[in-house]
C-alpha positions as semicolon CSV with decimal commas, in nm:
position;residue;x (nm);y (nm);z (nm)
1;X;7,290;-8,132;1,435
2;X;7,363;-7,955;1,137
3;X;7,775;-8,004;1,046
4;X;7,836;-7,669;0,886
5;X;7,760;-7,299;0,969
6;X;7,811;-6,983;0,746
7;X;7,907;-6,640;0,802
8;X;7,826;-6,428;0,500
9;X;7,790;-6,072;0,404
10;X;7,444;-5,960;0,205
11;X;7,420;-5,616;-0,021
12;X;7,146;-5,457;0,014
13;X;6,919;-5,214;-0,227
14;X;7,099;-4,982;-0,092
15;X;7,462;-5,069;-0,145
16;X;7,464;-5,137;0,274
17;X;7,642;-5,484;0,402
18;X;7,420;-5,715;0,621
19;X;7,663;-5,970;0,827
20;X;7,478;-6,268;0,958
21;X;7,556;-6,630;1,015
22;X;7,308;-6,954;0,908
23;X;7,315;-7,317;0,865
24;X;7,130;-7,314;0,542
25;X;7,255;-6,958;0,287
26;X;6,967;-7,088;-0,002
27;X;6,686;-7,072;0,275
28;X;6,848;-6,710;0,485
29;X;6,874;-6,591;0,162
30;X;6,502;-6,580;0,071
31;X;6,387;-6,556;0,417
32;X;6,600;-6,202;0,353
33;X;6,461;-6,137;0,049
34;X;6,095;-6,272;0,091
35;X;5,973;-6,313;0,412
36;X;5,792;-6,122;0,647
37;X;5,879;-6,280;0,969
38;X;6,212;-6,447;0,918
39;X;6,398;-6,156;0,760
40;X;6,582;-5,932;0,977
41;X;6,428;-5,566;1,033
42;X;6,754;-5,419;0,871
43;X;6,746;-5,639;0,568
44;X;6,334;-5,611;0,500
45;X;6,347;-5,276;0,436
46;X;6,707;-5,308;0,186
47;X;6,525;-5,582;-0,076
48;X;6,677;-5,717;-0,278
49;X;6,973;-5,842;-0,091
50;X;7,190;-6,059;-0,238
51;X;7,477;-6,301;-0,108
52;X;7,872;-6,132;-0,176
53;X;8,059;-6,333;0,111
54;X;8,052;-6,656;0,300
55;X;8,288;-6,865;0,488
56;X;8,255;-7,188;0,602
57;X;8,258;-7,341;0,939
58;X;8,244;-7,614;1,163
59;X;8,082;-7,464;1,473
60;X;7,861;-7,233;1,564
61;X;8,098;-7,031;1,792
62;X;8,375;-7,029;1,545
63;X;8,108;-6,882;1,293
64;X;7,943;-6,638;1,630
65;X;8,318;-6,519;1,663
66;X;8,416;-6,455;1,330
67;X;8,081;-6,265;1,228
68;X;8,188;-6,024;1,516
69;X;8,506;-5,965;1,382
70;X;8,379;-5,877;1,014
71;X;8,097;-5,638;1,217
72;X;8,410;-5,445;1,359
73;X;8,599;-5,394;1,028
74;X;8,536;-5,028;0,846
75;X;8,326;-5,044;0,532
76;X;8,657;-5,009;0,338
77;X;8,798;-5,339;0,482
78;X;8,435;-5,504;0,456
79;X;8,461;-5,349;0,071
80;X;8,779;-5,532;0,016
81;X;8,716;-5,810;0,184
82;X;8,391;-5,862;-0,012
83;X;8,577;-5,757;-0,354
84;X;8,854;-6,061;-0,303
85;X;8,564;-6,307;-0,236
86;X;8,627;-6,644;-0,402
87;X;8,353;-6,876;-0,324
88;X;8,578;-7,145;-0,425
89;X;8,848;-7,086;-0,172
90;X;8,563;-7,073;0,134
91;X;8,326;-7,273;0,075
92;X;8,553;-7,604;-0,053
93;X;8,737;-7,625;0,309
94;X;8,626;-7,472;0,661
95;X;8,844;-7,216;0,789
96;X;8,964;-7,137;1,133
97;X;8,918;-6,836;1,315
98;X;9,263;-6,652;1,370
């Protein structure tokens, strides 16, 4: 059972955001960027995509709940949120869901 899951944000070719959640960003990253099959339908058609946000955590429901809250944010918060990204400060501790 894998002991960490990520919620990140991917740009896209076409300056879009692509919120998803994995156990593994290397391998969702080129699935995203190079597969056929594995990719998501929105994020085959955007190539290149390219990881600007992740967060660590320590379940897959804290990770489920949190990518649903970024999905509700306006592309100005998703903007800023993306713009203050440290991957230091996220991906050195997991972080709760408030």
């Amino acid at each position: 059972m894998p002991s960490s899951w990520y919620v990140y944000f991917l740009r896209c070719a076409d300056n879009s955001l692509y919120a998803g959640i994995t156990t593994d960003l290397s391998r969702r990253l080129d699935e995203h960027n190079f597969s056929k099959k594995l990719a998501a339908k929105y994020t085959r058609v955007r190539r290149p995509v390219s990881l600007v946000y992740c967060e660590e955590f320590l379940s897959r429901s804290e990770a489920t709940r949190k990518e649903y809250q970024l999905k509700k944010l306006t592309k100005a918060k998703k903007e800023t949120l993306v713009a203050n990204y440290s991957p230091k400060k996220h991906l050195t501790q997991s972080t709760n869901v408030s």
